[in-house]
N, C-alpha and C positions, 0 to 999 in steps of 0.2 A: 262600319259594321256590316257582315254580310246577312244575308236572310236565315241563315244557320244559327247564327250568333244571337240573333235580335232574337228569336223563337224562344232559343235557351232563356235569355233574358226574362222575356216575357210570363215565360210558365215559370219561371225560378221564383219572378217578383208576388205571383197568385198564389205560388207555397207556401211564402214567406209570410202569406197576409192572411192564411188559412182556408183560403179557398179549396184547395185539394185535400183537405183532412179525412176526408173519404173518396173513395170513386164518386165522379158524377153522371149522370147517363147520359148518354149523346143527347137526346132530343132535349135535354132541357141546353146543354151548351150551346147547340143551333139555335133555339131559341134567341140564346143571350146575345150570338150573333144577328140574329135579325132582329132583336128590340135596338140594338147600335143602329141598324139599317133605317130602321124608322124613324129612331131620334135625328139620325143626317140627313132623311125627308121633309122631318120638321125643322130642323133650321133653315134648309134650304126653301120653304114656304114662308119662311119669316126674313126669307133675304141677308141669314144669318150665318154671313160666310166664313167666319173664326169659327163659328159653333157646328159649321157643316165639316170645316177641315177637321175639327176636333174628334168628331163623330165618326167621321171615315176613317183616323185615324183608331178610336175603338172598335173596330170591323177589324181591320188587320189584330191589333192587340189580340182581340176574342180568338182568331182565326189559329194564329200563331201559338197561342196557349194549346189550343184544343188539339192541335197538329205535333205539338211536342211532349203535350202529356199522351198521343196513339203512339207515337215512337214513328212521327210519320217527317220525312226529311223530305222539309215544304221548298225549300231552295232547289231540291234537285225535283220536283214533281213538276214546279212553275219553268221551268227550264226547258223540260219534256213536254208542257202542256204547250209551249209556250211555239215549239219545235214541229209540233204535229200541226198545230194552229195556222202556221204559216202557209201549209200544202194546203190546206180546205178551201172550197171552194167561196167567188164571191158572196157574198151573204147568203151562206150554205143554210140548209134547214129549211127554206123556202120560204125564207123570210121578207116580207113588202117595207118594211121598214128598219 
């Protein structure tokens, strides 16, 4: 399945279970994204590596949903990003770590 498909998927499955029965506002979907982000922080502190992949695994889920209910075609964005990414310079930003 490509990253087009799985999106569809995704937001189809969150329809179906009535999560979209009204508009949601971004910040609280961000949010939902980053509560996933913390739960694969806390596993990953409990050495809890089925519960971390799981977790990272609801980050994309959240990601994908959110990206498909904007009408935002995330396979060709990560592609682009992904494209620009590679000309940047070594740890650009001025970043020490």
């Amino acid at each position: 399945m490509n990253i087009r498909d799985c999106a569809e998927k995704c937001h189809r499955i969150a329809v179906d279970h009535g999560w979209w029965e009204t508009e949601r506002p971004i910040p609280e979907l961000l949010c939902l994204v980053h509560s996933e982000v913390s739960e694969a922080l806390e596993a990953d502190r409990n050495r809890d590596d089925q519960g971390f992949a799981e977790e990272l695994a609801d980050v994309v889920i959240r990601v994908m949903d959110l990206a498909e209910a904007r009408g935002i075609d995330l396979e060709r964005e990560i592609k682009d990003k992904m494209a620009w990414n590679i000309h940047r310079p070594y740890r650009h930003g001025n970043k020490r770590r």
